[in-house]
Every structure is written in structure tokens, then in C-alpha cells.
C-alpha positions, -999 to 999 in steps of 0.1 A, spaced: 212 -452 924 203 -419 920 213 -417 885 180 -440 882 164 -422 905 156 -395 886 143 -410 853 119 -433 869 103 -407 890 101 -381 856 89 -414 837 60 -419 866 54 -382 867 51 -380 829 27 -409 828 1 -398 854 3 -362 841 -6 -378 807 -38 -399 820 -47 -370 839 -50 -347 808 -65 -378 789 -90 -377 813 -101 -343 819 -102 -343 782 -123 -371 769 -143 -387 799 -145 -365 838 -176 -345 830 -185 -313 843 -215 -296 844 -215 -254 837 -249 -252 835 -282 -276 835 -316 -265 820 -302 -255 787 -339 -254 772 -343 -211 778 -342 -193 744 -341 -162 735 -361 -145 711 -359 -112 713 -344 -103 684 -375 -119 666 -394 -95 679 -371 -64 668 -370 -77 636 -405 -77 627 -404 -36 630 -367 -33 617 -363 -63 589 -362 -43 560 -331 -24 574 -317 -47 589 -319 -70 555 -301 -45 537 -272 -41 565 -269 -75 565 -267 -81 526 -244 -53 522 -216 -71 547 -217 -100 529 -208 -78 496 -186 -59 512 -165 -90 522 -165 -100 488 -151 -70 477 -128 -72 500 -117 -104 487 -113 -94 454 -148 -112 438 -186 -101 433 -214 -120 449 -226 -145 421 -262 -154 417 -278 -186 419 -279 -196 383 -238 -184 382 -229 -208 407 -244 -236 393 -227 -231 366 -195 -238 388 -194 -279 388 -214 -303 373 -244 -312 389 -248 -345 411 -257 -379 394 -291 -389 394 -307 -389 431 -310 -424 444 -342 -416 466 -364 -388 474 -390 -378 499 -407 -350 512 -428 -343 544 -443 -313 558 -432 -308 596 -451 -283 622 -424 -260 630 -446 -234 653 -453 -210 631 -458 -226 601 -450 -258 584 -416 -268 573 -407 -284 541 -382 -308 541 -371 -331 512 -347 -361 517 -320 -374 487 -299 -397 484 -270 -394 465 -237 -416 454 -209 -392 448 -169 -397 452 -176 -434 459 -196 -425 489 -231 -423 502 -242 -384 504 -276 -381 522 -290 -344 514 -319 -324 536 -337 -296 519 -353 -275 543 -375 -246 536 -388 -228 570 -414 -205 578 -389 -185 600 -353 -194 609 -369 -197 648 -377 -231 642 -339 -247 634 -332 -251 672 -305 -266 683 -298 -292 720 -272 -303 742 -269 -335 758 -290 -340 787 -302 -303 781 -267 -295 801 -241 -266 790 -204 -287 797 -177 -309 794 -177 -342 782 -215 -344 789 -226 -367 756 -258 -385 739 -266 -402 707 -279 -378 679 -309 -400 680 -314 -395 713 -310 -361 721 -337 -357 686 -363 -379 700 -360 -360 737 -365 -327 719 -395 -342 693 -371 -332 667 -387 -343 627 -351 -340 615 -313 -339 628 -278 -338 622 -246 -336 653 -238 -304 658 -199 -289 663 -193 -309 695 -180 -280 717 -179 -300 739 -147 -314 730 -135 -282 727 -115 -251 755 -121 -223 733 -144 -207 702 -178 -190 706 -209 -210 715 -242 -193 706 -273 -219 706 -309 -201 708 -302 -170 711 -281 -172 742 -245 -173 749 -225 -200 767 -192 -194 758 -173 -165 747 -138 -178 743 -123 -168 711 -110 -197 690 -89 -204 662 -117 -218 641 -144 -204 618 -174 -190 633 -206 -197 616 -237 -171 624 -273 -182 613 -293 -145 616 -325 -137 625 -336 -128 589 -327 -163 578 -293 -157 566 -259 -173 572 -225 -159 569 -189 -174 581 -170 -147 603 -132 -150 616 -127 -154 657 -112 -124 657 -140 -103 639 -168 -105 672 -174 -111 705 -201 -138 709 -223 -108 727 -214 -86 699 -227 -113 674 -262 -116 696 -267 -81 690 -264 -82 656 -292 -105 656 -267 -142 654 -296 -170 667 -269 -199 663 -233 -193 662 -208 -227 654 -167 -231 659 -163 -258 642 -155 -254 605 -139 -245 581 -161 -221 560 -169 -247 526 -182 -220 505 -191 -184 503 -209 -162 478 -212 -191 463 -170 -202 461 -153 -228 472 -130 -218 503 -115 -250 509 -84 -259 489 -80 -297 474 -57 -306 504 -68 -292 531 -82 -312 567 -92 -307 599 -66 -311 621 -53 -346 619 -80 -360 604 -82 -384 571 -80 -369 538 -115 -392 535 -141 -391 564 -179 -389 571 -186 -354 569 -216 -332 581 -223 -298 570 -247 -269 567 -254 -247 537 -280 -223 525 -294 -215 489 -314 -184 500 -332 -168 533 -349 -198 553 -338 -225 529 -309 -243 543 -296 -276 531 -279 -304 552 -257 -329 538 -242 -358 557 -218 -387 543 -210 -422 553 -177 -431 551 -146 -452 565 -164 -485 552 -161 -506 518 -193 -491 503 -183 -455 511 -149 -441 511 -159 -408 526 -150 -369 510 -124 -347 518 -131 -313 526 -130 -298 490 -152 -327 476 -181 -321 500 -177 -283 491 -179 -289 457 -206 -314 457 -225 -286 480 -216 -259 455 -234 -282 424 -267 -279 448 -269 -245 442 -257 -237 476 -239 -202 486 -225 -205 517 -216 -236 538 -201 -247 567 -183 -281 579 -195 -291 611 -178 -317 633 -174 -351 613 -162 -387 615 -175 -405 642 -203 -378 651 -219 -373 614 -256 -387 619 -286 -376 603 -319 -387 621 -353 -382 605 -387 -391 613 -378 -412 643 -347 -430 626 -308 -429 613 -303 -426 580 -273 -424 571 -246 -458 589 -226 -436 617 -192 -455 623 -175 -456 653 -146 -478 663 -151 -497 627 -188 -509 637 -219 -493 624 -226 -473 653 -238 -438 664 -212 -419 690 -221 -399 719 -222 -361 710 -224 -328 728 -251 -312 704 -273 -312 679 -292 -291 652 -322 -298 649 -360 -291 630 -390 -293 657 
């Protein structure tokens, strides 16, 4: 009897343990902090008196880690040279958005590339200030999600795309707005979006999210990895996140110069779009003239919302459907 003792008792132990952790991963939600809407903009303010300095610091690491890796910064027209550019754009549109301080220009494409819908925003800004970026239900925690859509139309965001869903995550630095919420080094990429309009992928280990904030970081991500840099691919042909498909719906964030940023989401998983791989989305970002990108959290979450609607087909569970998400980044 007490030979069988033993192994049912480990067996129920085993089990409840698992559903505990199953839980306190993917559905008990905790709350760290509410009224996540404060920003902070003081190092807008600094870098109206210090921007030529500061531009030529901050252009100067980004050659200096090139060096370090053994390659020159390339210029636009070199890295177009890199791939072939996209097929003909499907659609196009443009509208003017007030973004505060100015107007923002963004243009909408839509490509079919890899046997998959690519939906591209070009987004030109008056000043970096005005790509913001939310949490569901304006609350800093765990498990605490909302629809892309949703947490958009709450913030009278024009455009949209999921952000790197920290909230699924114990670990890596979380910078939104100026302001720090966590400062937990991960394993992951960071990606800083500067003051001046600039974005550069760091390692965990480089900066402390306070550190970063002081050099000026308005939006840091752990999500990744880096897709491109100085205008490179950084990805090699096999490589995933995690255990994820080779194939998936992908969202990412890249930038052709200062202030113009470009955002690409695919479809994928379904039988008119097979999805990209990591490399493929680099590579069809590096034909756009882009110089650095980023991969931010994919599958399921990859939306893009404009003017009031999805436009891309978010699947979840095989349907057409948007999933809940922790963040977004967004252009209001």
C-alpha cells in the first residue's frame, strides 16, 4: 500500500503544482500599478538646448558598434542595394494625422511577399513625442489584456500595432513614455527609441533601464530579436523565437532615418498567407530602405489598426480574430 502511496500523492502534487504555475502564468492578474497615462518629457526639454551634441554622441555609438563588429555604417542608397525591392504595392494611402506638435504623415501599403500578406506603415513625425505607446486598461501588470483595437480607440490612436506583450513576460526592461516599470534584466534584445528620433538595439547586459532614461531612451522594448542594423540583416535563415513556427504573423518596427519609422505587420497561419520567418521579414524590411529593425511580439498578437479599423486578419485559435494584448504602440 505504501508503495502506491507515494506515486499517487507525487502524481497529485505534480498536477496542482502544474495548474498552479499555468495559472499565475496565463490568466490570475495582478495589478503593479494603475494610471499608467503620466509621461515623462523631460528629456524633450534637455534636448532642445543640447541636440546637436547629443546627435553626434548618439551617431558616434552606433559607429562605434559597427566597428566593433567588424562593418562600416552603409548609407541608404547602399542598403538598398542589399535585396531586391518588394513587388508592386497592392494599395496605398496616405493621411495627415495631428500628432501635437505637428502633423504626422503616414502612408499605408499593401504588399504580397513570401506567399503572405505584408501590410507596411510609413510614418514621418514631427518629433518622436508623438509615437506613444498604452497598456491595457492604462494598468502596469500581469496578465491584464485588451484587443489592439481597443486599447487604440481608448487612447484616440490614428494608427497601431501590439506592442512586446511584457506582460507575458518575469524579466527584460520595460520603458513606455519616458518612465520606467521594470528594470529586470532579460535575456532578449532591448530596443531604445531616443529622444532625437533615433533607434538602436542594445544587449540586456549593456544598461540599466534608468541608465537608458538618462541617455535620453523615450520607449525601450524586450522583445526581439534585433532584424537589422546599420542597415544588415542580424537574423540568420533559421533562426525563431523560442518555440515558435518557422512561419508566423510577424510585427515589427524599423526606421529609415530620424522621425521616420516604418511598421510592418503580416498575416499568416491561414491558406492565403503562410506567414515569414524571421529572416524573411528582415529582408523584406531591409529592401524598404530600412536600417535598423526590431521584431516585436508576433503570432496571435500581430494587429495593425488604423483609422478606426484592423487591417491586417489577426488569427487566434485558427479563427480570424484579434487576441487580448498587454500593449500597444501607437500614433495619436
Amino acid at each position: 500500500m505504501k508503495r502506491k502511496l507515494f506515486p499517487i500523492c507525487y502524481g497529485t502534487a505534480l498536477v496542482l503544482f502544474t495548474a498552479y504555475i499555468s495559472l499565475d502564468t496565463f490568466v490570475l492578474r495582478t495589478a503593479y500599478q494603475t494610471d499608467t497615462t503620466q509621461m515623462n518629457t523631460a528629456m524633450f526639454e534637455s534636448l532642445e538646448t543640447t541636440q546637436p551634441s547629443s546627435e553626434t554622441s548618439h551617431h558616434s555609438r552606433h559607429e562605434a558598434s559597427a566597428l566593433e563588429a567588424g562593418t562600416a555604417p552603409q548609407t541608404e542608397a547602399q542598403t538598398k542595394t542589399q535585396t531586391e525591392a518588394p513587388t508592386e504595392a497592392l494599395t496605398a494611402s496616405e493621411t495627415r494625422a495631428d500628432a501635437g506638435d505637428g502633423q504626422a504623415q503616414i502612408t499605408m501599403t499593401e504588399y504580397y511577399e513570401y506567399n503572405t500578406k505584408i501590410y507596411v506603415a510609413d510614418v514621418i513625425l514631427p518629433s518622436v513625442q508623438a509615437l506613444k505607446t498604452a497598456f491595457a486598461e492604462d494598468t502596469y501588470g500581469r496578465n491584464i489584456t485588451a484587443k489592439t483595437s481597443e486599447i487604440a480607440a481608448a487612447h484616440n490612436a490614428v494608427f497601431a500595432v501590439n506592442g512586446d506583450y511584457y506582460g507575458a513576460q518575469e524579466c527584460g526592461c520595460v520603458i513606455r513614455n519616458g518612465i520606467v516599470y521594470r528594470d529586470s534584466k532579460g535575456t532578449n534584445d532591448v530596443l531604445c527609441i531616443y529622444a532625437d528620433g533615433t533607434m538602436q538595439v542594445v544587449s540586456p547586459d549593456d544598461y540599466t533601464a534608468d541608465e537608458l532614461v538618462n541617455m535620453g531612451v523615450w520607449q525601450a522594448f524586450s522583445f526581439g530579436p534585433g532584424l537589422l542594423s546599420d542597415g544588415q540583416i542580424t537574423v540568420t535563415r533559421d533562426q525563431e523565437v523560442g518555440k515558435a513556427m518557422a512561419s508566423n504573423p510577424r510585427t515589427a518596427i524599423g526606421q529609415i532615418s530620424a522621425n521616420h519609422f516604418i511598421f510592418v505587420v503580416s498575416d499568416g497561419r491561414t491558406q492565403e498567407s503562410a506567414g515569414l520567418s524571421l529572416y524573411e521579414m528582415a529582408a523584406f524590411m531591409q529592401s524598404l530602405g530600412v536600417t535598423t529593425a526590431y521584431s516585436l511580439d508576433g503570432g496571435g498578437s500581430s494587429t495593425m489598426y488604423y483609422n478606426g479599423q484592423v487591417v491586417n486578419n489577426p488569427t487566434t485559435g485558427g479563427r480570424i480574430k484579434e487576441r487580448g494584448v498587454s500593449d500597444i504602440v501607437y500614433i495619436g
